[in-house]
N, C-alpha and C positions, 0 to 999 in steps of 0.2 A: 504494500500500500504506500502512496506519493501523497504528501499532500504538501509539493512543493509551491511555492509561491515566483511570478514573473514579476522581474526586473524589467525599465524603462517599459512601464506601461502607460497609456495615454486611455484616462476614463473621460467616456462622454454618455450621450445620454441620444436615444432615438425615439421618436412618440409618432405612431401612427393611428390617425384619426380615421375611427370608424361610423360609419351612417348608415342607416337603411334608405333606398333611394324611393319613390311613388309606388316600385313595385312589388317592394317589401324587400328588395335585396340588399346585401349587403357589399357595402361600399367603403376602398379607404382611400383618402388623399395621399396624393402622390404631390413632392413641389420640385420643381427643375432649379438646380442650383447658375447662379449667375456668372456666365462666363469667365468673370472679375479674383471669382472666388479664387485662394491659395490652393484649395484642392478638390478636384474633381468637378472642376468648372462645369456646364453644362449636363450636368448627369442628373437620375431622376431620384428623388431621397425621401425620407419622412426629418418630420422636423427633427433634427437635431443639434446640442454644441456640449462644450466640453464643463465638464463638473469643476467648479471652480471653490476654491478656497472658505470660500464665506457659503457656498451650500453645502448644507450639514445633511445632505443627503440625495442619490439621484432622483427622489420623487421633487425634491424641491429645485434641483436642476429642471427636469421634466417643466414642471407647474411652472418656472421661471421662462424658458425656451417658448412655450406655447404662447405664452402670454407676450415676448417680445415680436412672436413671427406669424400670427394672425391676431384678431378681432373677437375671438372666444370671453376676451375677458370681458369687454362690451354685454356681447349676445347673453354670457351664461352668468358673469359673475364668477364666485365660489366653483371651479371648477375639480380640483383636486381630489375630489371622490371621483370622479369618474376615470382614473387614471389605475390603472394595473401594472403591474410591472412582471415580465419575464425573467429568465433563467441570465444573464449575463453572457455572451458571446466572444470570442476574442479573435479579434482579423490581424494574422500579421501582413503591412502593407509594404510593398518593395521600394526597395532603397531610392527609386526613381521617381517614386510618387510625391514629390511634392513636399510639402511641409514636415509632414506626419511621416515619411517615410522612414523606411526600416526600425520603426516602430511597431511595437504591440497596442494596438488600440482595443480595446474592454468595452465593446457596447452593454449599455445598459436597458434593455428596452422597454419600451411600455406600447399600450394600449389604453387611448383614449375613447370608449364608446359611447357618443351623444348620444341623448333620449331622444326616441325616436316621435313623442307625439306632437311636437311641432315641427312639422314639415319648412313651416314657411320659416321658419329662424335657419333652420339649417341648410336654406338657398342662399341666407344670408352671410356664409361664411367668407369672409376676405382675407389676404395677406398683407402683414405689416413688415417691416424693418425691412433690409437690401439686400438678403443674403439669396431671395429666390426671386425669379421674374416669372413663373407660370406656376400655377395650381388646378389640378386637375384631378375629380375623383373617378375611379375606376371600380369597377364589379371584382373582388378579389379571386375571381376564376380569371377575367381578360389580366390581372396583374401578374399572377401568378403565371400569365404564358407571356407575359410580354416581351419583346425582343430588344426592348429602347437601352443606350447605355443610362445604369443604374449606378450608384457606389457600392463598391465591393458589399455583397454577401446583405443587399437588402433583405430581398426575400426570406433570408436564413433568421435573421434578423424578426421577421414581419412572423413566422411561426414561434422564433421565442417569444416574442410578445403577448401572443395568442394563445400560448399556453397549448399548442400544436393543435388547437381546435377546427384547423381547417388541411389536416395533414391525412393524407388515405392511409388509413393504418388496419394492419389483422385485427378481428374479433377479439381476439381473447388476449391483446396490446390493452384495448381500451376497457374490459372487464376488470382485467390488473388495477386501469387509471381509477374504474369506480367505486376500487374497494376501501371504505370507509370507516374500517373496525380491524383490522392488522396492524401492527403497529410498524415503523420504518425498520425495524431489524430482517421483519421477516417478508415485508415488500422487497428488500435491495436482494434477499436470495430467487424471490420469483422474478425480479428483475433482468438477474443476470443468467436464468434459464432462459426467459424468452428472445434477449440479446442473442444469444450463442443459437437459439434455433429460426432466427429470424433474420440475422448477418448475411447480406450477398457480397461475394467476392466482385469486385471490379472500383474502378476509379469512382469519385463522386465531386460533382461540379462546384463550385465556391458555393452555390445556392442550396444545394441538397444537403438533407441530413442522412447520417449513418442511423440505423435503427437504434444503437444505444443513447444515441444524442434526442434521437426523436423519443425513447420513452424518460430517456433526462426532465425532459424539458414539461413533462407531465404532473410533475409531482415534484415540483421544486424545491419544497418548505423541507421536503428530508431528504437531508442531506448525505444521506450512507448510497442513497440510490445514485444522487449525483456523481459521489467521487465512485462506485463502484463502476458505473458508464464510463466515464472519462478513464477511468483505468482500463478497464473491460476494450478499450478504442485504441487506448495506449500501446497496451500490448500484441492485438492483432495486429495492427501498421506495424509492430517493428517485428514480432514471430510469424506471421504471414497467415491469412484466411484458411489456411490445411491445419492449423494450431489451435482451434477455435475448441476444440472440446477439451483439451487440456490446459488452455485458458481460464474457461469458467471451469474447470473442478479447482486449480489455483486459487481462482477467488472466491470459490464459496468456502475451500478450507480455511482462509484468510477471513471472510468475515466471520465465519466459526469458530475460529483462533481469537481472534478478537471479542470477538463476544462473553467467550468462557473468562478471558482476562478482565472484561467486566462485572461476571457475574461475582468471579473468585473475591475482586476487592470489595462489590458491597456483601456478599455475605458476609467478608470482614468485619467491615466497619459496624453493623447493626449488630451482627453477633455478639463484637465485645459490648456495644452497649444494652445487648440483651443478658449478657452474662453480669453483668452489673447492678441488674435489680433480680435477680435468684432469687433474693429473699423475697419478692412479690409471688403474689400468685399468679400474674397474669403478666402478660405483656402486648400491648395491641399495636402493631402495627399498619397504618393506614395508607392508602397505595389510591393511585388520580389515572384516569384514561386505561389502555390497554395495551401492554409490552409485555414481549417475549421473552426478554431480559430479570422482569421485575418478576417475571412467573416464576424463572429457574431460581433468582434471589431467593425469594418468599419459598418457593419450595422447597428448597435446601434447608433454610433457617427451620422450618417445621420440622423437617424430618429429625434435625440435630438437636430437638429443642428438649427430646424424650431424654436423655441424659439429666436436665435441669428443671427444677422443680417449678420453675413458672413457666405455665401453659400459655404458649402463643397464640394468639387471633388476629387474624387479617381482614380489615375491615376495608372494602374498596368504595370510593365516590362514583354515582351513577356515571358522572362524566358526561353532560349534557353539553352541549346537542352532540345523540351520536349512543350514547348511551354504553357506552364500551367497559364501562366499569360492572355493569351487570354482566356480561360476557367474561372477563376477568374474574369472579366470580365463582363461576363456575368451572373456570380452570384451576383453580387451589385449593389443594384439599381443606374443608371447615371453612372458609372465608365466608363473610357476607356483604350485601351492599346497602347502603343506604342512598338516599336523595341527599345532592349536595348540599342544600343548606345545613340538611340535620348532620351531614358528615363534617361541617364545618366548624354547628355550634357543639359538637362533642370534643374538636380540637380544641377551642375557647374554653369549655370544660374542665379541663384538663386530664380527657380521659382516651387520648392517647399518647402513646410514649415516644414513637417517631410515626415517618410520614415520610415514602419515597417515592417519588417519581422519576419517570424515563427524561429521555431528550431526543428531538430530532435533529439538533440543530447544537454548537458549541460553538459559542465564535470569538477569533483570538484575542488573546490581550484581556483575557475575563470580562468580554463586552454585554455575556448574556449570554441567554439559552433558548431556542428556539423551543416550545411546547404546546400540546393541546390548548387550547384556548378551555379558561378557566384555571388555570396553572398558576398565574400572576397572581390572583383573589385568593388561591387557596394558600401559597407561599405567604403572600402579607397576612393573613392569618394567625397562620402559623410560627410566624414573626411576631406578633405583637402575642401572640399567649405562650409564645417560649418553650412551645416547639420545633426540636430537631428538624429538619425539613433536606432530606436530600434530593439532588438531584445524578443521577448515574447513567456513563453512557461511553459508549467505546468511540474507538480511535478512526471509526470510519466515520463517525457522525461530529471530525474538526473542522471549521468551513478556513479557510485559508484566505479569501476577500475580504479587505477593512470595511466593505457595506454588508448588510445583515441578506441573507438569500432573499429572494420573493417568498411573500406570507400568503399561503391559500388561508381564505375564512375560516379554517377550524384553528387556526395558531398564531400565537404571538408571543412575542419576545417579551424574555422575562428579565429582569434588572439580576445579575450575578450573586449583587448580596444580600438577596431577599435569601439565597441560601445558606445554609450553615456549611455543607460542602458540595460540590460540583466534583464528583467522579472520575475520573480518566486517568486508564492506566497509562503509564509512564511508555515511553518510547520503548517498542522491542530492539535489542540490542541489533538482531539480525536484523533489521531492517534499514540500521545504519547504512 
């Protein structure tokens, strides 16, 4: 596993505005860059420019960009809910090109989709500032064929955005995308089965994705899936598409290697602090969402517990919206579930002893932790009544980019030290 980070890289930010047009279809602006331009004069682009210093984020680059290079902010006001943001992309451009050249440039993309029930506002869309001299919206089937020179790897670009919503993908690609109660450990294993049974050998154009990029860019927010694609990519380009099965058996033993080094250090840490109150009778341990990780945890600690005179109970949060905590549940032996609230105020209680959750997401510099949504409320919490509150997660779920991944509606970033500890085994020596 890599989870190297690039040198001289150039972050900027893409927004492609989508519309439904008269006939319900859908539509995204395309703007021709002006001649004048330092680079890729005359070619056809979505709004973009580079993330600057005083924006403390690419959504706020994005909302910044929009607002300088059309009339949006006029027409909508408050526009910045309507902005989504993709998987991150990185084009290296040749040494010839201009400004930016032989540079790594980091798009960041987004996807801006006006409301479609005013039609007449959305005839009213204009271009401001000098950077483009034509705007022009297109049916994203005629853009997706188009022939016009483009800047590098738009289109590639316009499906991260998208969230590959308009990508022809296999059946059972997009069943993987709608499963909604597995948790990222055991998504990034069916991940990289259906990578390796869905991989075609041959070149692919700056515009096309590779199948592991394309199920990448599905399921952004967990990040194990992420770096296991980009590995998974990694390694056929350099051991060759005949390598492809002993590729993925490499990296499912790797994140199963990984995993177990997860599991190994929270059994630890809870252990000794279950060994600590012996003298109780009980011990409850309280567990949020649904991980594979937190299963093996909690199971092990149960099983070990018969040696020690306090009886363990595992109490899990329904985990709404999604409900994954009752299914959790039902995977440990004796556990039970409650509704969040009431699993809340038992923490306020003070009638559990810790409280561990997964991660999808860990990002550098102890910036935070990507989690189910509801993670955040149950952390402060359990902060302010002076519970234990972990959070555990292995080595495949480090994001290496100083900006937080893109956030699908079920997850949000949680502040670091709402936690007591943040999990991660140490670097494997062999991997030096």
């Amino acid at each position: 596993m890599r989870t190297a980070t690039l040198s001289n890289i150039k972050r900027v930010v893409s927004v492609f505005i989508l519309r439904q047009n008269n006939n319900d279809e859908a539509q995204v602006a395309l703007f021709r860059r002006c001649s004048q331009m330092p680079t890729f004069g005359g070619h056809w682009a979505a709004i973009s420019g580079s993330i600057e210093t005083q924006d403390v984020s690419p959504l706020a680059t994005a909302d910044r960009e929009v607002g300088e290079e059309t009339n949006l902010g006029e027409l909508l006001g408050d526009y910045d809910h309507l902005l989504n943001s993709g998987l991150h992309i990185d084009i290296a451009i040749d040494k010839s090109k201009g400004t930016f050249g032989g540079r790594m440039i980091r798009v960041y993309p987004f996807a801006l989709t006006l409301p479609s029930e005013d039609i007449q506002l959305l005839s009213n869309i204009e271009m401001r500032g000098t950077e483009h001299d034509k705007m022009k919206f297109l049916r994203i089937s005629d853009f997706l064929g188009m022939s016009d020179q483009c800047v590098p790897s738009l289109k590639r670009a316009f499906h991260h955005a998208t969230s590959g919503r308009y990508l022809d993908l296999p059946q059972e690609i997009r069943e993987w995308e709608g499963d909604r109660v597995n948790g990222a450990a055991y998504l990034a294993r069916k991940a990289v089965d259906l990578a390796a049974a869905h991989t075609q050998s041959g070149e692919l154009s700056e515009d096309e994705l590779s199948t592991a990029q394309s199920i990448a860019i599905l399921r952004p927010s967990m990040v194990p899936i992420v770096n296991a694609m980009n590995e998974f990519d990694r390694r056929v380009k350099h051991e060759g598409y005949g390598q492809i099965e002993q590729v993925k058996d490499e990296l499912l033993k790797s994140l199963t290697d990984e995993g177990n080094r997860c599991v190994e250090l929270g059994y630890e840490l809870v252990m000794n602090m279950y060994k600590s109150k012996a003298s109780s009778t009980e011990f409850v341990i309280g567990t949020f969402s649904r991980s594979s990780t937190l299963k093996s945890i909690l199971q092990r600690i149960i099983e070990s517990s018969d040696d020690v005179s306090a009886k363990v109970r595992v109490v899990c949060s329904q985990s709404t919206p999604g409900d994954e905590g009752i299914l959790m549940a039902t995977d440990i032996t004796g556990a039970s579930c409650l509704p969040d609230e009431e699993f809340q105020q038992q923490v306020i209680d003070g009638k559990m002893d810790v409280v561990i959750v997964g991660a999808d997401c860990v990002l550098s510099e102890g910036n935070g932790v990507v989690n189910k949504v509801g993670s955040k409320a149950l952390a402060s919490v359990c902060k302010q009544a002076g519970v234990h509150i972990i959070s555990s997660a292995d080595r495949w779920k480090l994001w290496s980019d100083i900006h937080c991944p893109p956030l699908e509606d079920i997850f949000e970033l949680i502040p670091s030290e709402l936690f007591d500890h943040v999990l991660v085994p140490k670097e494997d020596e062999e991997e030096r």
